[in-house]
C-alpha positions as CSV (number, residue, x, y, z in Angstrom):
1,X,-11.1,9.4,2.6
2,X,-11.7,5.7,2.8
3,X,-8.7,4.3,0.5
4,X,-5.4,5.2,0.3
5,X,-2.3,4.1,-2.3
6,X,0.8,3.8,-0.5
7,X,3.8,3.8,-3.2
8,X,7.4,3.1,-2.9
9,X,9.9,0.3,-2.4
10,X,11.5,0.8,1.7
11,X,9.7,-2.1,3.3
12,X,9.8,-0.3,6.4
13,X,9.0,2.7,5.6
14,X,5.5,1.1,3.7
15,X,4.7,-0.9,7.4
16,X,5.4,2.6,9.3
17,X,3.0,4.1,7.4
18,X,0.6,1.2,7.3
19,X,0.4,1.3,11.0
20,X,0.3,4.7,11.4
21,X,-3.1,5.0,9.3
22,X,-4.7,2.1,11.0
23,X,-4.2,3.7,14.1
24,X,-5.7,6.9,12.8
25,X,-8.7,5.2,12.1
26,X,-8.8,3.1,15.0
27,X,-9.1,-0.1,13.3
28,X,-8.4,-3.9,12.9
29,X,-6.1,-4.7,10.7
30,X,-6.5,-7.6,8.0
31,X,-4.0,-8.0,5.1
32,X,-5.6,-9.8,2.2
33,X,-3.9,-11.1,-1.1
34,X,-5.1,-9.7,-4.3
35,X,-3.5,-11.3,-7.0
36,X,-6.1,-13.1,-9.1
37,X,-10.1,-13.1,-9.3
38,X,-10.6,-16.0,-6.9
39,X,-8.5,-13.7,-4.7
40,X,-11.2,-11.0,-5.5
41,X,-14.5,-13.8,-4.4
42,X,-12.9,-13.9,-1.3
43,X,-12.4,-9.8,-0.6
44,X,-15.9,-8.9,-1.9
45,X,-17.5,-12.0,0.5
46,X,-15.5,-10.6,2.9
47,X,-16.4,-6.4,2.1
48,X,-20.2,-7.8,2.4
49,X,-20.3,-9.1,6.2
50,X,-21.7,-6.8,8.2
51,X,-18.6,-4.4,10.6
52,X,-19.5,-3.3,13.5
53,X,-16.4,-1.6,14.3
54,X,-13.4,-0.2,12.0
55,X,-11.7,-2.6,10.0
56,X,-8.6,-1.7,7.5
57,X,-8.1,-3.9,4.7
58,X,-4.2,-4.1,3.5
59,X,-3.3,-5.4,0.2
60,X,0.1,-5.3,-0.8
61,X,1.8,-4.9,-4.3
62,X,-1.6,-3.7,-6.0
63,X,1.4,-2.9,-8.6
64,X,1.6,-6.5,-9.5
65,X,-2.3,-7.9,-10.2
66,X,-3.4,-8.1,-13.1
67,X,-5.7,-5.6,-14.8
68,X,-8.6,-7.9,-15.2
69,X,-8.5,-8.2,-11.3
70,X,-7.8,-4.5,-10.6
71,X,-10.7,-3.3,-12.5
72,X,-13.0,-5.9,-10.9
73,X,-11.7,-4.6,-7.6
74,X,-12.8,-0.9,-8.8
75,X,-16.6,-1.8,-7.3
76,X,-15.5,-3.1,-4.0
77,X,-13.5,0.1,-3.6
78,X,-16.1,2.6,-4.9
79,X,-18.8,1.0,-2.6
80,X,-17.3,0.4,0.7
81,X,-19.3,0.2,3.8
82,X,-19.1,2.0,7.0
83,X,-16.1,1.4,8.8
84,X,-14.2,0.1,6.4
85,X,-10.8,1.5,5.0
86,X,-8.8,0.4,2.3
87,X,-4.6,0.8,1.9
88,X,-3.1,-0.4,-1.1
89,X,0.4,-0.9,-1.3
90,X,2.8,-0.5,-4.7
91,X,6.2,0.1,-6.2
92,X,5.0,1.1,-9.5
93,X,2.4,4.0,-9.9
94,X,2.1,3.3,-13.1
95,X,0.9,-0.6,-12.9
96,X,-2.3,0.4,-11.1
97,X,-4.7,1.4,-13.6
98,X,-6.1,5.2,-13.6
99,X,-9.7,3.9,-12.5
100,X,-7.8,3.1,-9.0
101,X,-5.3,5.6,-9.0
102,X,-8.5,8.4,-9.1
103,X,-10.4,6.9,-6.3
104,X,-7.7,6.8,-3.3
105,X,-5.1,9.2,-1.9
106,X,-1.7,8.6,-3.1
107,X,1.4,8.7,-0.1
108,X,4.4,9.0,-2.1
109,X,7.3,7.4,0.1
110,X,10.6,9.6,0.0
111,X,12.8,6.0,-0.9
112,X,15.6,7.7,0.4
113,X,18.5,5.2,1.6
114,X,19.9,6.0,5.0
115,X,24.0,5.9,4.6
116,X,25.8,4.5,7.6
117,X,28.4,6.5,9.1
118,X,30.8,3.5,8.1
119,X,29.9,4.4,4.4
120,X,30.5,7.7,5.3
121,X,34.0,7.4,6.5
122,X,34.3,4.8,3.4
123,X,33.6,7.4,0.7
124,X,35.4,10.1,2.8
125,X,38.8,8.1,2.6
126,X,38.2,7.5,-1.3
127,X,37.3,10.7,-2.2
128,X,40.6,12.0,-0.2
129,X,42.8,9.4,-1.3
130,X,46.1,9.7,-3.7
131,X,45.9,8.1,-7.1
């Protein structure tokens, strides 16, 4: 698989799993912004040079461009050259059109929040409390 959707809201948890796939493939890493079509120029001049060695293209919040740009984005991601991967980023499955959604692997992100011990002993002394 060349392209892959990563989808949740941790911060860290998205980076962690960034990194882990560009080491996987043994790649550069370059984030690029996608927000609007000049954005796009920019990625497809970019997408046409000529890699000699694995490169990984990050673009975060795929969620939040528009559809005019995701669906011009659809050829750059069904055509990509040798040693090159794509990871998409998003908080909201739903926001990335279905063209997109069919061409990459989704990672789903447990969004689990990690509770302190502190809140622990917090909710502990509520929950065992006297009204």
């Amino acid at each position: 698989m060349h392209a892959f959707l990563i989808v949740g809201e941790e911060i860290n948890a998205i980076e962690s799993k960034i990194t882990e796939l560009v080491s996987q493939f043994e790649s550069k890493k370059y984030d690029f912004v996608l927000q609007k079509m000049p954005d796009l120029r920019e990625l497809t001049s970019f997408t046409k040079l000529s890699l000699r060695e694995n490169t990984t293209l990050v673009i975060r919040d795929i969620d939040e461009t528009s559809i005019e740009t995701q669906n011009a984005f659809l050829k750059t991601l069904e055509e990509p050259q040798d040693h090159l991967h794509f990871v998409l980023t998003a908080k909201n499955l739903e926001a990335v059109v279905q063209t997109i959604v069919s061409r990459v692997e989704v990672i789903e992100l447990n969004d689990e929040r990690i509770i302190s011990n502190e809140d622990i002993q917090e909710a502990w002394k509520f929950y065992t409390s006297s009204i």
